[in-house]
matplotlib code that plots the C-alpha trace (Angstrom):
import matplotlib.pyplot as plt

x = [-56.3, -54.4, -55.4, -52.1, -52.2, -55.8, -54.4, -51.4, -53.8, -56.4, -54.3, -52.2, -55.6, -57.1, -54.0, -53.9, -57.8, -57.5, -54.6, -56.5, -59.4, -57.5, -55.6, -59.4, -60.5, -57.9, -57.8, -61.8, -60.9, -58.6, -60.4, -63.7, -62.6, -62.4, -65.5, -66.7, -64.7, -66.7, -70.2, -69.5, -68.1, -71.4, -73.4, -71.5, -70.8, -67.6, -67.1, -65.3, -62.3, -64.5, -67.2, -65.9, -64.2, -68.1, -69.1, -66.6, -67.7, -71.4, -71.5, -74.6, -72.9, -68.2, -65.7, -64.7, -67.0, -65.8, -66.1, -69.0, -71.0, -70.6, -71.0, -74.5, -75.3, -74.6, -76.5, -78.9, -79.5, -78.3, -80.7, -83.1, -84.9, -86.6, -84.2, -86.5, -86.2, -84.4, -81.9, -80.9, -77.6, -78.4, -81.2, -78.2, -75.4, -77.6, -78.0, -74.5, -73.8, -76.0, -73.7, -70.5, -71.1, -72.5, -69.4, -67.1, -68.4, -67.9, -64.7, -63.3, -64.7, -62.9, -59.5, -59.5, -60.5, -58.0, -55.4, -56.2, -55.4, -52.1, -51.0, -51.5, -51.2, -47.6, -49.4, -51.6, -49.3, -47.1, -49.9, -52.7, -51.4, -49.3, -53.0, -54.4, -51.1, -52.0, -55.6, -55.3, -53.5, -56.7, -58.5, -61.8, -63.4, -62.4, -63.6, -67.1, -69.0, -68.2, -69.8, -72.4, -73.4, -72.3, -74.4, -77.3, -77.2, -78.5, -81.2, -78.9, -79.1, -79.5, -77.5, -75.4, -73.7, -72.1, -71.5, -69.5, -67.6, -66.4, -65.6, -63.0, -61.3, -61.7, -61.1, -57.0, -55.9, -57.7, -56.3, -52.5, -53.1, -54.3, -51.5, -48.9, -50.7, -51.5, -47.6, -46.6, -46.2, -42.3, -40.3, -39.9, -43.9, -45.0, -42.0, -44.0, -46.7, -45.3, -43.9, -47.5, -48.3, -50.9, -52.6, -52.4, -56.8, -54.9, -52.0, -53.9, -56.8, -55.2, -52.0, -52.2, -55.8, -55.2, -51.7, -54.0, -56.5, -54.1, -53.4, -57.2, -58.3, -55.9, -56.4, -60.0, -59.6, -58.5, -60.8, -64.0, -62.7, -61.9, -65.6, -66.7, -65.1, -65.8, -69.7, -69.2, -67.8, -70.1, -73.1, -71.4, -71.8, -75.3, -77.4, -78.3, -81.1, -80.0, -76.7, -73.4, -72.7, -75.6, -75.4, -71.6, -73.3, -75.9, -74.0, -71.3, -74.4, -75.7, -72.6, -73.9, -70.1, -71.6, -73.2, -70.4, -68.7, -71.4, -71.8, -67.7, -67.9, -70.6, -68.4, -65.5, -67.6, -69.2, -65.6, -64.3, -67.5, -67.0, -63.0, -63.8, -66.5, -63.9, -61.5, -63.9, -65.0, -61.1, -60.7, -63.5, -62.0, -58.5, -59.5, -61.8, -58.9, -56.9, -55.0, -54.4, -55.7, -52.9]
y = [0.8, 3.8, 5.4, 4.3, 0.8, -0.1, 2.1, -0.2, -3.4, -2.1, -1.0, -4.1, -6.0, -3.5, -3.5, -7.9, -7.7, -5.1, -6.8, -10.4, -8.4, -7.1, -10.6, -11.6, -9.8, -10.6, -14.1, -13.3, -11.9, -14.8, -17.3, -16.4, -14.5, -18.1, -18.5, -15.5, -14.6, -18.3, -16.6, -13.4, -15.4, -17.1, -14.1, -12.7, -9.6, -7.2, -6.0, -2.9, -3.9, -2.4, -4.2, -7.4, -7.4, -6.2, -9.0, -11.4, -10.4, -10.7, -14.1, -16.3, -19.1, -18.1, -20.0, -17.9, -15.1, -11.9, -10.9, -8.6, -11.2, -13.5, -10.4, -9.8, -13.2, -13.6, -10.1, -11.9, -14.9, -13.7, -10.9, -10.8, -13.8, -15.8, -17.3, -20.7, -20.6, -23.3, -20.6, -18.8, -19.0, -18.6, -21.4, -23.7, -22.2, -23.3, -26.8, -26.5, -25.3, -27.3, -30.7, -28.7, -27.4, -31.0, -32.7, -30.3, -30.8, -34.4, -34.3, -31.9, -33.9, -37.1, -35.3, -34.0, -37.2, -39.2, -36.2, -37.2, -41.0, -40.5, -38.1, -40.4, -44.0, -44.2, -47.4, -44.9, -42.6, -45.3, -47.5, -44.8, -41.7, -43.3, -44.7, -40.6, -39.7, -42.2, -41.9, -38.5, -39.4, -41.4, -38.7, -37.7, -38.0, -41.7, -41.7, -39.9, -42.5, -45.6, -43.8, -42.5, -46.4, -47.7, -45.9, -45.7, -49.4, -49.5, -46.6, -43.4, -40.7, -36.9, -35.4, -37.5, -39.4, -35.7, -34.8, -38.0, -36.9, -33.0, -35.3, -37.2, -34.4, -32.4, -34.5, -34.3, -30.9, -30.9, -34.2, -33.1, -29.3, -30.5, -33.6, -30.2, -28.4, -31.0, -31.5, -27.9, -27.6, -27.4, -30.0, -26.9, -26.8, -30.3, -30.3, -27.8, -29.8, -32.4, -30.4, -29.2, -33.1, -32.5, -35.6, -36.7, -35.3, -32.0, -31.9, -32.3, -30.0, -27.2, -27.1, -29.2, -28.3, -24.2, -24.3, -26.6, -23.6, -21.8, -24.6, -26.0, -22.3, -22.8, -26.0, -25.5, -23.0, -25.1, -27.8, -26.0, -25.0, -28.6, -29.4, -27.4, -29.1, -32.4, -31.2, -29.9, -32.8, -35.2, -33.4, -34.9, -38.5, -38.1, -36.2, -33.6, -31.0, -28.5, -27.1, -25.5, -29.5, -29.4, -26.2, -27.0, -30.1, -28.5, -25.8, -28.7, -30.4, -27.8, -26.0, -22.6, -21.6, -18.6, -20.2, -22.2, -19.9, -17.6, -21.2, -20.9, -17.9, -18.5, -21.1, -18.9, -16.1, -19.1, -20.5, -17.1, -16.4, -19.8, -19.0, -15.7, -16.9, -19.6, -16.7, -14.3, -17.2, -17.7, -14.1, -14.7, -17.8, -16.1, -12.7, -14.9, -17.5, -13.8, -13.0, -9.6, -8.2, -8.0]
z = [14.8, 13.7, 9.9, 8.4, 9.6, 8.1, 4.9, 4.2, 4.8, 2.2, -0.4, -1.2, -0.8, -3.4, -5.8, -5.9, -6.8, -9.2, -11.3, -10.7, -12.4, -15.3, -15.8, -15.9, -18.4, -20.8, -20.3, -21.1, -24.7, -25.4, -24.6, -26.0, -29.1, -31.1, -30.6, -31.2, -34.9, -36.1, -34.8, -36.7, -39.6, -39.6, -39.4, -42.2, -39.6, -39.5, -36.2, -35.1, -32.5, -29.5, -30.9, -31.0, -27.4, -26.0, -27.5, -26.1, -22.8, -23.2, -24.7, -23.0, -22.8, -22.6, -22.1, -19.2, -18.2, -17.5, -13.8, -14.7, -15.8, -12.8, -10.2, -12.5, -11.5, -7.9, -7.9, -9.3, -7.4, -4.2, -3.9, -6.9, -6.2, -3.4, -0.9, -1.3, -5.2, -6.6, -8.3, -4.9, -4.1, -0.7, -0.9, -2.0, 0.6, 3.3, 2.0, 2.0, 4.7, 7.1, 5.6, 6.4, 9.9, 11.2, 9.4, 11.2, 14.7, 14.3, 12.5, 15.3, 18.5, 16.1, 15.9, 19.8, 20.6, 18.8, 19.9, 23.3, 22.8, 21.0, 23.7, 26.6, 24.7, 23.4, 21.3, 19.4, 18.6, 17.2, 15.5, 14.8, 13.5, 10.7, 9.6, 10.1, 7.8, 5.6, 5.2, 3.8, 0.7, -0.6, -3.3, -1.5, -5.0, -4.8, -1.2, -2.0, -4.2, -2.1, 1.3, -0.6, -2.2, 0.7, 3.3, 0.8, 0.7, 4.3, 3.5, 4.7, 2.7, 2.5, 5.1, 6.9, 3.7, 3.0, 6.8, 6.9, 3.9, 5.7, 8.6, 6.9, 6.1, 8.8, 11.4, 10.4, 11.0, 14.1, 15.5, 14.7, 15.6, 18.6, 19.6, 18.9, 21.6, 23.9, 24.1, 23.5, 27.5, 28.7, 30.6, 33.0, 33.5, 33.8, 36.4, 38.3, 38.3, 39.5, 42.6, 43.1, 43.3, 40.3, 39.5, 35.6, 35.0, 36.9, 34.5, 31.7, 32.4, 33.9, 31.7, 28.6, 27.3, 27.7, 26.3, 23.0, 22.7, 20.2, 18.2, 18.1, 16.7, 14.2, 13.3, 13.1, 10.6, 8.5, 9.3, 8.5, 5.1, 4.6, 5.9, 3.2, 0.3, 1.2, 1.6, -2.1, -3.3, -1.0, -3.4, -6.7, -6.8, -5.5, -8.3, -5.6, -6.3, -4.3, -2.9, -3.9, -5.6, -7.3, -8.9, -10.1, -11.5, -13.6, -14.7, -16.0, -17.4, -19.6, -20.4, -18.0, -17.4, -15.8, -13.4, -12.3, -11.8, -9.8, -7.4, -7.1, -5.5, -3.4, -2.0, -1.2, 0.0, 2.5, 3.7, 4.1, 6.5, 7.9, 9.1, 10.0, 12.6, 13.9, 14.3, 16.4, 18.8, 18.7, 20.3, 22.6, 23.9, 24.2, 26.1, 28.2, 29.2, 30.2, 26.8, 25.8, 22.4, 19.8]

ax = plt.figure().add_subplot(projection="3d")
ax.plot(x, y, z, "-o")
ax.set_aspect("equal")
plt.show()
């Protein structure tokens, strides 16, 4: 990669996260400075102007933490402490991430399955993907609580309730990434198989599934950021101890804004590790199905 490319990469990058830090820190001021004038009018304390915006950015307990605060705290609990302590970020990323990784292999085996039906059954595409369409309109936080009573009414719990959440949503961008790529294939090339006299498993495994690969990768993307919400979410309705959920929960709880907000970014940090892992097995799979690097 040539010196100016990566430079004109970085430096919008760096200029977006510098004014999203500044926008920060004044919606910081504003939003805590109530607050803070009724604690010094309390006190009885006068505080210079400096003094009174350090203040509004040290508060235990703000409205909206500054991003020093929160970058203290993942410091903090990322590194600081034991990665089996119940205050680890990482401790409560894996518990997280162990629901979201088995809920996106079985929503994306769902979705290629189903992609497969709908391609080769003109009944399932007509009857079944209107019901896919329709399913993801339903609010997963509506969708959460009954599988979690409904599954813990037969004595299932811990980590399958949650995996079946991520499923549910993952399951959809990989089903209708992959119907586009099963049937991205030309008239002009499935002629050509036909002239090779290419049975239909031929067809379909020689043309169909490589011209899907693209679509699948990108679909999947998708899919395991979706995995992760739903795992988030699927940690709600069940008082969970530990994970990403859990720590939302508690924070809500006991009013610990920083802490939510420290769990918040654990989260993206975790998706953006997530896509980015899809993405290099995507490259793999490309260069070793013949595609040339961009």
């Amino acid at each position: 990669m040539k010196p100016d490319s990566s430079r004109n990469r970085i430096i919008p990058v760096l200029t977006i996260l510098i004014a999203i830090v500044a926008v920060w820190y004044v919606a910081a001021y504003f939003m805590n400075a109530p607050f803070q004038r009724d604690l010094d009018r309390r006190a009885n304390v006068t505080s210079t102007t400096m003094e009174f915006i350090g203040k509004t950015m040290a508060q235990p307990k703000p409205i909206l933490p500054a991003p020093h605060q929160v970058v203290s705290n993942v410091f903090e609990n990322t590194f600081l402490r034991s990665v089996t302590s119940n205050r680890s970020l990482v401790y409560h990323s894996w518990v997280t991430l162990s629901s979201t990784v088995l809920g996106f292999t079985m929503g994306t085996l769902t979705g290629i399955l189903i992609a497969v039906g709908i391609v080769h059954l003109k009944a399932l595409d007509r009857s079944l993907m209107p019901w896919i369409i329709a399913s993801q309109t339903v609010p997963i936080l509506a969708v959460a609580p009954m599988v979690i009573v409904v599954l813990g009414a037969i004595n299932i719990t811990g980590l399958l309730p949650k995996a079946l959440i991520s499923t549910y949503l993952s399951f959809f961008p990989v089903a209708v990434g992959m119907v586009k790529g099963l049937r991205s294939p030309e008239l002009i090339q499935l002629d050509l198989m036909r002239t090779y006299y290419a049975s239909g498993a031929q067809t379909f495994w020689k043309l169909r599934v490589p011209a899907s690969i693209p679509f699948l990768f990108t679909s999947m993307k998708v899919a395991i950021a979706a995995s992760l919400v739903g795992a988030i979410v699927g940690e709600l309705p069940t008082g969970a101890v530990a994970g990403i959920g859990s720590k939302l929960l508690a924070g809500a709880y006991y009013s610990q804004t920083i802490d939510i907000w420290a769990a918040l970014i654990a989260g993206s940090v975790l998706a953006a590790l997530l896509v980015t892992i899809v993405g290099i097995i995507a490259k793999i799979v490309d260069r070793s199905m013949g595609g040339r690097p961009a």
